[in-house]
C-alpha positions as CSV (number, residue, x, y, z in Angstrom):
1,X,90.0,115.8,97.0
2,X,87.1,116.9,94.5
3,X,85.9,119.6,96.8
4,X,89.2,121.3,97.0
5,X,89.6,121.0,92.9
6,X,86.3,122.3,92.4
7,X,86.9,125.9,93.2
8,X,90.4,126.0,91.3
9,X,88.4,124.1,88.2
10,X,85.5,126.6,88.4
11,X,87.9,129.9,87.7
12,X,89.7,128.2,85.1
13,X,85.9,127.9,83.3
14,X,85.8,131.8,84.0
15,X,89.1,132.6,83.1
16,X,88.6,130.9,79.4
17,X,85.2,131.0,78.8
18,X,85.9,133.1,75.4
19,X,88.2,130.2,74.4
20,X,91.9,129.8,74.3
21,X,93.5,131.3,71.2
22,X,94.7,134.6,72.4
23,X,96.1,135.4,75.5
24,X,96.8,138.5,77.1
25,X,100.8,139.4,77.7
26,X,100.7,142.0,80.7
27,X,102.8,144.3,81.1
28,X,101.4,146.9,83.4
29,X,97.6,145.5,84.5
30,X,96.5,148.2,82.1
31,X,96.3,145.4,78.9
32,X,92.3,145.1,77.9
33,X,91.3,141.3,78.0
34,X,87.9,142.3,77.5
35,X,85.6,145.3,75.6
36,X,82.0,146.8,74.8
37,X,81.2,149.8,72.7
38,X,81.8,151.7,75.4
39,X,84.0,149.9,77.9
40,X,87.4,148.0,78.2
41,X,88.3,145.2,81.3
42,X,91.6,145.5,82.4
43,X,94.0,142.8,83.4
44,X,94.2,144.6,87.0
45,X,90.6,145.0,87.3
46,X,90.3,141.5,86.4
47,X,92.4,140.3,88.4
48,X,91.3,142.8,91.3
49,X,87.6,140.9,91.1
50,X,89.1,137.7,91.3
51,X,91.5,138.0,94.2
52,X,88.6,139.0,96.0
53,X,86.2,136.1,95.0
54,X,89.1,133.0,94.3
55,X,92.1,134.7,95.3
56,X,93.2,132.6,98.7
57,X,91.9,129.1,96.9
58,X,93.7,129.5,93.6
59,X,97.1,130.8,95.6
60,X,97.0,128.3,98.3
61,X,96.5,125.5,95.1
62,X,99.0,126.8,93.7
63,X,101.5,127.2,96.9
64,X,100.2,123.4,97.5
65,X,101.1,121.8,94.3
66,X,104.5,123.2,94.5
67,X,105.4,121.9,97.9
68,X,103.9,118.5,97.1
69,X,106.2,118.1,93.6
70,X,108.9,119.9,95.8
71,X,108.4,117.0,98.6
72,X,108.0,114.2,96.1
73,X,109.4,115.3,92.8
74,X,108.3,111.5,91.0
75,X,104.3,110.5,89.9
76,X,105.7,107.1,89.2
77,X,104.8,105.2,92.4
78,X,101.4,106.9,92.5
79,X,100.2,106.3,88.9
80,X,98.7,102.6,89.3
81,X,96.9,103.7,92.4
82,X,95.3,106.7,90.6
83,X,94.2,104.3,87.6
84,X,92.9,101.3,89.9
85,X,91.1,104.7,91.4
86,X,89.9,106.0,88.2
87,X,88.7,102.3,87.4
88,X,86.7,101.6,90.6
89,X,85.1,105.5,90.6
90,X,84.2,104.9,87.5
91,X,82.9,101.6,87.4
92,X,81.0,102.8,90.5
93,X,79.1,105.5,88.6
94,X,78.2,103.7,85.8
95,X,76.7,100.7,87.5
96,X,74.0,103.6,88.6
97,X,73.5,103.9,84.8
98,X,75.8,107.4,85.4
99,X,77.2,109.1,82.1
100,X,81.3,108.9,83.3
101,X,82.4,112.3,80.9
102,X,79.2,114.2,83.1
103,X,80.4,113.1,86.3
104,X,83.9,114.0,85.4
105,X,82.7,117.4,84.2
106,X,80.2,117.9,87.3
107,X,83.4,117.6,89.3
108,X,85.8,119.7,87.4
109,X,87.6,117.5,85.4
110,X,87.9,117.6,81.5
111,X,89.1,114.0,81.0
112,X,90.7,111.3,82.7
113,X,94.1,112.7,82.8
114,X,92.7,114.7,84.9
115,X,91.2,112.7,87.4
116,X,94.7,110.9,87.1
117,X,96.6,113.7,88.0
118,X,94.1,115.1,90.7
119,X,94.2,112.0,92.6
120,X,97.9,111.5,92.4
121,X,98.6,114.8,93.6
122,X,96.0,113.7,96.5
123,X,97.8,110.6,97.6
124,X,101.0,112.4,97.6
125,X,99.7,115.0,100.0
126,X,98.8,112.4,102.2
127,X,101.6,110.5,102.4
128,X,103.9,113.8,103.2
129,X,101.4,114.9,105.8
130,X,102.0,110.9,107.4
131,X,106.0,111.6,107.1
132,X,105.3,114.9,109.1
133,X,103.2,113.1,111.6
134,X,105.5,110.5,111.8
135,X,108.6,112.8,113.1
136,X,106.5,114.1,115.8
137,X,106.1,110.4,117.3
138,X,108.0,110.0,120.1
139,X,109.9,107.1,121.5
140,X,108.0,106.5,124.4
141,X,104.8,106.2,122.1
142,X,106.8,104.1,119.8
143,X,107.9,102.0,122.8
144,X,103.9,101.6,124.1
145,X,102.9,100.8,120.9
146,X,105.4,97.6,120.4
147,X,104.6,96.8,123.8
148,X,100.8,96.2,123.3
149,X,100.2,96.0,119.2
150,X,102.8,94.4,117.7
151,X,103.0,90.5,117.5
152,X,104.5,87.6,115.6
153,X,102.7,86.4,112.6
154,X,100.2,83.5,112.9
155,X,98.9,80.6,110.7
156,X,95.9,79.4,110.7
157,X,92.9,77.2,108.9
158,X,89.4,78.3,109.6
159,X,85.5,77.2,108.6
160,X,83.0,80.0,107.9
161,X,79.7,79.5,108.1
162,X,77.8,82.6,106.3
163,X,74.0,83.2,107.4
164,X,72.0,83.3,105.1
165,X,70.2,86.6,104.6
166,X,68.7,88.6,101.4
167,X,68.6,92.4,101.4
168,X,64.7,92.1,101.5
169,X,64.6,90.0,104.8
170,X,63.3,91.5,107.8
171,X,65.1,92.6,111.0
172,X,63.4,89.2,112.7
173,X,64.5,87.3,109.8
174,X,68.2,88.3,109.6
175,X,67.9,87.3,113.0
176,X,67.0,83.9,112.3
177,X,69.3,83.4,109.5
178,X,72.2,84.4,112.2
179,X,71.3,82.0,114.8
180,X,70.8,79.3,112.3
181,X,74.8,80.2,111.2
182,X,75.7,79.8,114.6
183,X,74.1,76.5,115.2
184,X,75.6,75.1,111.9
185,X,78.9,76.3,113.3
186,X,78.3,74.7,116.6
187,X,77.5,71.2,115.0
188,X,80.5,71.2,112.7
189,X,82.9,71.6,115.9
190,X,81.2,68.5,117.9
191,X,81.6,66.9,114.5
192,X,85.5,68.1,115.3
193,X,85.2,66.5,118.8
194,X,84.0,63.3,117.8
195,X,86.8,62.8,115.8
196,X,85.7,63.8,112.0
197,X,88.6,64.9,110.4
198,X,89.4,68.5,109.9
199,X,89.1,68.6,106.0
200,X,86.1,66.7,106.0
201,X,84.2,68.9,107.9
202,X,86.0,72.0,106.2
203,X,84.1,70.5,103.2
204,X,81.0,70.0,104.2
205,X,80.6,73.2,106.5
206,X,82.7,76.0,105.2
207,X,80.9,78.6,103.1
208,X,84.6,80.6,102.4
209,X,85.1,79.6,99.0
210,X,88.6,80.7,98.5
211,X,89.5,78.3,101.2
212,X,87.2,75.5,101.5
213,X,89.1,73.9,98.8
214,X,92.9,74.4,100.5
215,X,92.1,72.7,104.2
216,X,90.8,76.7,105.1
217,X,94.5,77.6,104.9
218,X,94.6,81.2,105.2
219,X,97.8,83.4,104.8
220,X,99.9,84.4,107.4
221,X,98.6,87.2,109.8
222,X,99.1,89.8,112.1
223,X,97.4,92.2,114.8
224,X,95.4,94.8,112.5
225,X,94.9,92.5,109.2
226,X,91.5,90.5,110.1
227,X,88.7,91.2,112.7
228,X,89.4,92.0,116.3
229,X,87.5,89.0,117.4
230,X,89.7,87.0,114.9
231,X,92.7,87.5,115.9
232,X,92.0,87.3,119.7
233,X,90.1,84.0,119.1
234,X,94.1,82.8,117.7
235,X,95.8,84.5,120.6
236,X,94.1,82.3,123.0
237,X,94.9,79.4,121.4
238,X,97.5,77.0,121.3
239,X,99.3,75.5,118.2
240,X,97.3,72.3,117.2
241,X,94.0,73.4,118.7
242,X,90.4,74.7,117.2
243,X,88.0,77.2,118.8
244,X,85.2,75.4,121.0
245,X,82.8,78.1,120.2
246,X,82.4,79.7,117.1
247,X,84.3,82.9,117.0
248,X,81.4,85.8,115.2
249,X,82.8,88.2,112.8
250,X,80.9,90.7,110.2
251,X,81.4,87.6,107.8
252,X,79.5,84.8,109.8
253,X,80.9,82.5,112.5
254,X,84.1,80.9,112.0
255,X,86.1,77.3,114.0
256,X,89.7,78.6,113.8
257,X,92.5,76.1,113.9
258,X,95.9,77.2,114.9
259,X,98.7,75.8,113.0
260,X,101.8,77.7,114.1
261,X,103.0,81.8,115.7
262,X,106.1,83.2,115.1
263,X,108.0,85.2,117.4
264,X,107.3,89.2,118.1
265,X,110.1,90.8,115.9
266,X,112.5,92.8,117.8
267,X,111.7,96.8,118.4
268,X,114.3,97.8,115.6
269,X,112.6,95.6,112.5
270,X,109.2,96.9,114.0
271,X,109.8,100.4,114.6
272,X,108.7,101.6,111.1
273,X,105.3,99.8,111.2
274,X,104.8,101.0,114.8
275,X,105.4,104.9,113.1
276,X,102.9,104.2,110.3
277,X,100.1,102.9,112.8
278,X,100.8,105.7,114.8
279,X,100.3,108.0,112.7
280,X,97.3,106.7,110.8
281,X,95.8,106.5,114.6
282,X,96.5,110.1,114.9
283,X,95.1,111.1,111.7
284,X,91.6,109.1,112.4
285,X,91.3,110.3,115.6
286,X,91.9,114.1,115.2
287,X,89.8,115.1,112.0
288,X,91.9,118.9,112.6
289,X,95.3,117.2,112.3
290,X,95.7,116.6,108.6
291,X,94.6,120.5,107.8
292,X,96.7,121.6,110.9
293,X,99.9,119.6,109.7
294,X,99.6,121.0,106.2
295,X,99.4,124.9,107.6
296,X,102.5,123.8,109.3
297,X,104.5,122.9,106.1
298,X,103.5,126.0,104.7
299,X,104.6,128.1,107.1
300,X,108.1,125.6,107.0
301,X,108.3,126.6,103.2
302,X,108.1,130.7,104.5
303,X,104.6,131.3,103.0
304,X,104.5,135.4,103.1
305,X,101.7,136.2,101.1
306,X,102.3,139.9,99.6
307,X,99.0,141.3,98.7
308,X,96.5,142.3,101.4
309,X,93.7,141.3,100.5
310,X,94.5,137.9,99.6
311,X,96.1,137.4,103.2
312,X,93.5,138.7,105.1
313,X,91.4,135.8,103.0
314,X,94.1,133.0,104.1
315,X,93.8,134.3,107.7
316,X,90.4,133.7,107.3
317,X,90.2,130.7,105.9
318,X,92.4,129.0,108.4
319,X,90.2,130.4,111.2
320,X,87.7,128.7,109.6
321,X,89.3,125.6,109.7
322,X,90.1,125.4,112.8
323,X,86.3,126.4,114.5
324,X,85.0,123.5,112.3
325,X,87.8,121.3,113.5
């Protein structure tokens, strides 16, 4: 998202430099925007240096940001994702001691409302790129993917044991701290087999601290919202039972207990969340699709660039694109 805003940014800097007070009505090209003693810059020969440096990136931005208000005319279901994004960037540079009105300047913004806007215009893009990619999906891959991704929802309690590691530990000693976690987590399920109860040994084991306290109730789940191993560890088991071994995830080791599955919902009430994962699949796994998609609407909204030069440029540019795709 920066990158792209950079460039546009930049010429605006160029553009204004000698401030914003007066501004040049054209007529013909022939108006001066610019003298010395002995010389006047034209409009046309301003604009004639430009094309050729910016002319493709500002016209594309500008072609973009049309579409994208054209597509989805309203900000107001973006604007509290672009603020909780402007909170966490922010927050982000200024733990590294980072002045935020310098990073927002290094990156071509003049002030929040900017940020705010580039980012909503951002997340817009990408969701009408996903509604393109989605009407290409077809209903044999729709059909494949209810048949092997989607499932019912699932309830479950869970221990997790955490190792204990430090950021200064050695590789040997992160090691250590792993199979120590494990070991805990083995001796609180023969604690389970010898009949403790499970919400005494939730308390005593369980390093999950938003759970420990609630019998390691978590909410309901589905395939895709915890850790592969996770959620096949509660496929295999039956309502009423606990893992035997404890089931390792990039938080620790947990003892899942199954409480209750629902059933798979039918093809119709799945069929939207079967296009969304689709098409997010699609996206991650062909880093040429997003740019390629986007050309396509373009050409859908009869792009015809008129001047030369600046179409040669676009040709270029979407060559480009495509060899580092």
């Amino acid at each position: 998202m920066k990158k792209k805003i950079l460039p546009m940014m930049t010429i605006c800097g160029i553009l204004f430099v000698t401030g914003c007070g007066t501004k040049v009505k054209l007529k013909d090209g022939e108006e001066v925007v610019a003298s010395l003693k002995d010389k006047q810059f034209t409009a046309e020969e301003l604009f004639d240096e430009l094309k050729e440096r910016y002319g493709s990136t500002v016209l594309t931005n500008m072609v973009d940001t049309y579409i994208i208000n054209t597509e989805i005319p309203d900000d107001k279901d973006y604007e509290e994702s672009a603020k909780a994004e402007l909170s966490s960037t922010k927050a982000y540079y200024e733990q590294y001691n980072y002045s935020w009105d310098t990073v927002l300047s290094y990156y071509g913004f003049s002030n929040d409302d900017d940020f705010l806007k580039a980012s909503i215009e951002n997340n817009k893009r990408s969701d009408i790129i996903t509604k393109y990619v989605k009407e290409k999906i077809t209903d044999d891959e729709i059909n494949e993917y209810y048949e092997k991704e989607i499932y019912g929802d699932y309830t479950v309690k869970h221990i997790l044991v955490k190792p204990e590691t430090t950021s200064d530990m050695s590789e040997d000693e992160k090691k250590e701290a792993n199979e120590n976690a494990k070991k805990k987590a083995e001796e609180a399920i023969e604690k389970l087999n010898e009949g403790t109860s499970w919400s005494d040994v939730v308390k005593e084991y369980s390093d999950d601290d938003q759970t420990k306290n609630d019998d390691g109730n978590l909410p309901a789940f589905t395939n895709g919202d915890y850790v592969d191993s996770f959620f096949e560890a509660t496929l295999e088991l039956e309502d009423g039972n606990y893992t035997k071994e404890p089931v390792e995830s990039t938080y620790g080791y947990h003892i899942i207990y199954r409480v209750s599955a629902t059933e798979k919902p039918s093809l119709e009430k799945a069929k939207e969340t079967c296009l969304e994962k689709i098409a997010a699949n699609k996206l991650n796994n062909d880093a040429s699709l997003a740019t390629n998609t986007w050309i396509e609407i373009r050409e859908k909204y009869d792009l015809d660039i008129a001047d030369s030069t600046i179409k040669e440029d676009y040709k270029k540019s979407l060559t480009t694109n495509q060899e580092e795709s």
